[in-house]
N, C-alpha and C positions, 0 to 999 in steps of 0.2 A: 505547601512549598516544601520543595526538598533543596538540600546543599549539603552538595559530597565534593572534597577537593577544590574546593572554591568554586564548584557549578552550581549553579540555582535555578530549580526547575518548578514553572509556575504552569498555571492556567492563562492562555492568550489572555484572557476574561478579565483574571488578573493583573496582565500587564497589556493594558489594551494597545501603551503607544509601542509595539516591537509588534506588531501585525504589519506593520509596509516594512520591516525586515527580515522577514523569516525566508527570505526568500535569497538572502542575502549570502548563504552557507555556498562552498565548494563544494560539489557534490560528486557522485561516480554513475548520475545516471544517466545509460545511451542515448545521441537524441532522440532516436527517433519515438521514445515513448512519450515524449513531450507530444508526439503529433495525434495520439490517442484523442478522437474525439470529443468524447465528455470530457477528458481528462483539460483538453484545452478551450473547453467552452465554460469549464464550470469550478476548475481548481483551485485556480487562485483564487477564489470566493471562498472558499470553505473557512478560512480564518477570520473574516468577518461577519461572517454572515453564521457559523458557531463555537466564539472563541470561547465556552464552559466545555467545548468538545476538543478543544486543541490546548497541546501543552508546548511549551518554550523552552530551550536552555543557554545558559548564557554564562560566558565566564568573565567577569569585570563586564567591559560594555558591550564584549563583542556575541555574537548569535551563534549557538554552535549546533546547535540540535533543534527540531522543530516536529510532532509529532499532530498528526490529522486524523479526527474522526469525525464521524456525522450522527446524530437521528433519524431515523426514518420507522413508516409501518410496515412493518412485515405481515398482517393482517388483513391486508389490503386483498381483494378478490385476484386472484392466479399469483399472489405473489409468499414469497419463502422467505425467512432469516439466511438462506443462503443458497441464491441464486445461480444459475448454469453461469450466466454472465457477470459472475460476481463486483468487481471494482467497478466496471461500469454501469454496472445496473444499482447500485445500492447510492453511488455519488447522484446520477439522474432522479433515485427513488424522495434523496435528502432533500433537495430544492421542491419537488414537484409539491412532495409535503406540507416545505415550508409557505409556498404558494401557496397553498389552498388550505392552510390553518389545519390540516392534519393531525389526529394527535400520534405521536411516537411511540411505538413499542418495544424499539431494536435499535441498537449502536454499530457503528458499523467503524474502527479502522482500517483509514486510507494509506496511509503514510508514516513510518520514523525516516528522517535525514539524520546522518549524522555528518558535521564536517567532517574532511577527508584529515584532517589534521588531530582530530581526534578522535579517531577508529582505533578496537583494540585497547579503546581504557574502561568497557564494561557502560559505556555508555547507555547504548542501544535499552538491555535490559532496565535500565534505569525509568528512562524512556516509556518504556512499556508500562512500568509502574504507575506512574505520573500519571498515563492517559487511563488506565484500570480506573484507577483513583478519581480522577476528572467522570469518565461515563459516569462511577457508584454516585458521585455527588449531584449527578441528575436525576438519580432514582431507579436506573437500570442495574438488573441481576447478570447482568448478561452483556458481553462485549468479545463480538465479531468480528473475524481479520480475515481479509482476504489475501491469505502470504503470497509472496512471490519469494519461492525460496533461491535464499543468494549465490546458489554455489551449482545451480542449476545448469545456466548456462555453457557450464565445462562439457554439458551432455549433454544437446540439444536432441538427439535423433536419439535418447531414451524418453520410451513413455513415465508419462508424470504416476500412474499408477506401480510402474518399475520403480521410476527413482526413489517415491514413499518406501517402499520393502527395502533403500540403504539403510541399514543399520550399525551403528559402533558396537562395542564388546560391550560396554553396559545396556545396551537396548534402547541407548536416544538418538535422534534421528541423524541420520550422517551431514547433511546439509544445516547449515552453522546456525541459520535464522532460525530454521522451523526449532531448532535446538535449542534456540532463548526460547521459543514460547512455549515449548513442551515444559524446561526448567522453571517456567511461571508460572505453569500449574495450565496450562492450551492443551487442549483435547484435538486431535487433528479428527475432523468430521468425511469431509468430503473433496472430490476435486472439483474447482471451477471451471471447465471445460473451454469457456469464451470469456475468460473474466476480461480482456481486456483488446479492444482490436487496434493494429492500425492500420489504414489502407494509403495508398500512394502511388503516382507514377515513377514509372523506371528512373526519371530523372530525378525524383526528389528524393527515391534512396538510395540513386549514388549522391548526391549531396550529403543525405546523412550518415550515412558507412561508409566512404571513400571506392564502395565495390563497383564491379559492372555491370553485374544483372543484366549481364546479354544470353542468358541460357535458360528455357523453360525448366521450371520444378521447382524444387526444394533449394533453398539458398541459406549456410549456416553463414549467422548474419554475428561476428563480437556482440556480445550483453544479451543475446534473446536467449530464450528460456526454449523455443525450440526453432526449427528452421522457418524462415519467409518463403512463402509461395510468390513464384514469380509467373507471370504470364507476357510473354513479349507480345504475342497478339494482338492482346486487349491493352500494352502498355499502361501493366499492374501489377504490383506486386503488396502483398496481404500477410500481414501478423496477426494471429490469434492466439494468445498466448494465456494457458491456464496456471491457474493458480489454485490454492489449499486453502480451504474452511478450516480455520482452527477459531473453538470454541473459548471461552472466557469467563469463568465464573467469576463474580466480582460480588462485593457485599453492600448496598444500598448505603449509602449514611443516612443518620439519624439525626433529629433534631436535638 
């Protein structure tokens, strides 16, 4: 348990009855990554199904913060600690696991929320800790993030291997998220090329971005990381949105 400024940040594990509210937070993210396949077949599971992998925050009674990780085997034949398809493939890899009594070699964070109400009080990093803490108490050396850096989106038609090479004067990285996990001691590894897809007709993303999508190609869409491929032909338009392996070393607990 942690408690900084009157926040208290446990293990779901810990506080089993605040799993049907974690979902409760005001948040900043675009719909349409809600409509992320795995993400909406299999997300909201992840809090029950491994709350010694997920951390809570909460100030008095209310939920402010909620952080998601998973187990999976990375060992498994054609498969990697970190995947082309990152976020999607390591949430698919957790269940598939837990189905078939798999044993777990690899942690994988999904998710920090922070309410919008309290962004900018150092949360997030906190956050980060809590779930570090949570993996090592499982026995893992190692805790995997598939980032989606936050500040990304202001660039969308820069390459993700560009936007890595932004740098500050002291040499960390210009993009504010990858910037907590560098400052926690995250190794940036690799990019996820596919970590995350959505696909959809014309019509459902103009429902979710208020846009038109009457024009073939590239569509800078608010919140994407980089532009939606639009196809009026086939009345489709497609997000594949990569993301950054940043590595974790964490220290096991002991008995």
């Amino acid at each position: 348990m942690t408690v900084v400024d009157d926040i208290v940040i446990t293990s779901l594990a810990e506080r089993p009855s605040l799993v049907p509210r974690i979902y409760e937070i005001t948040h900043i993210w675009p719909e349409f990554i809600a409509h992320d396949q795995a993400g909406a077949a299999l997300l909201n599971q992840v809090a029950g199904e491994f709350p010694d992998y997920c951390v809570v925050a909460t100030d008095g009674e209310r939920v402010v913060a909620r952080g998601l990780s998973v187990p999976f085997d990375a060992d498994g034949d054609g498969r990697s600690a970190t995947p082309d398809t990152g976020w999607d493939q390591v949430l698919v890899w957790a269940f598939r696991d837990r189905r078939r009594a798999c044993r777990t070699t690899a942690a994988s964070a999904l998710e920090i929320t922070i309410d919008t109400d309290y962004l900018g009080r150092g949360l997030s990093s906190r956050m980060l800790a809590a779930m570090k803490d949570a993996v090592a108490r499982q026995g893992h050396d190692v805790l995997m993030a598939p980032v989606r850096p936050n500040a990304k989106h202001r660039a969308p038609r820069v390459p993700m291997a560009d936007y890595l090479r932004r740098r500050r004067d002291d040499l960390l990285p210009a993009d504010p998220w990858l910037r907590v996990h560098v400052k926690a001691g995250g190794s940036i590894v690799k990019i996820a090329p596919a970590s995350m897809t959505v696909s959809g007709s014309l019509a459902q993303w103009r429902e979710w971005t208020g846009l038109p999508f009457t024009e073939d190609g590239p569509v800078d869409v608010p919140g994407a990381l980089v532009p939606v491929h639009c196809d009026t032909g086939h009345d489709r338009a497609v997000y594949v949105e990569p993301n950054v392996w940043v590595r974790h070393e964490v220290k096991p607990a002991t008995a």
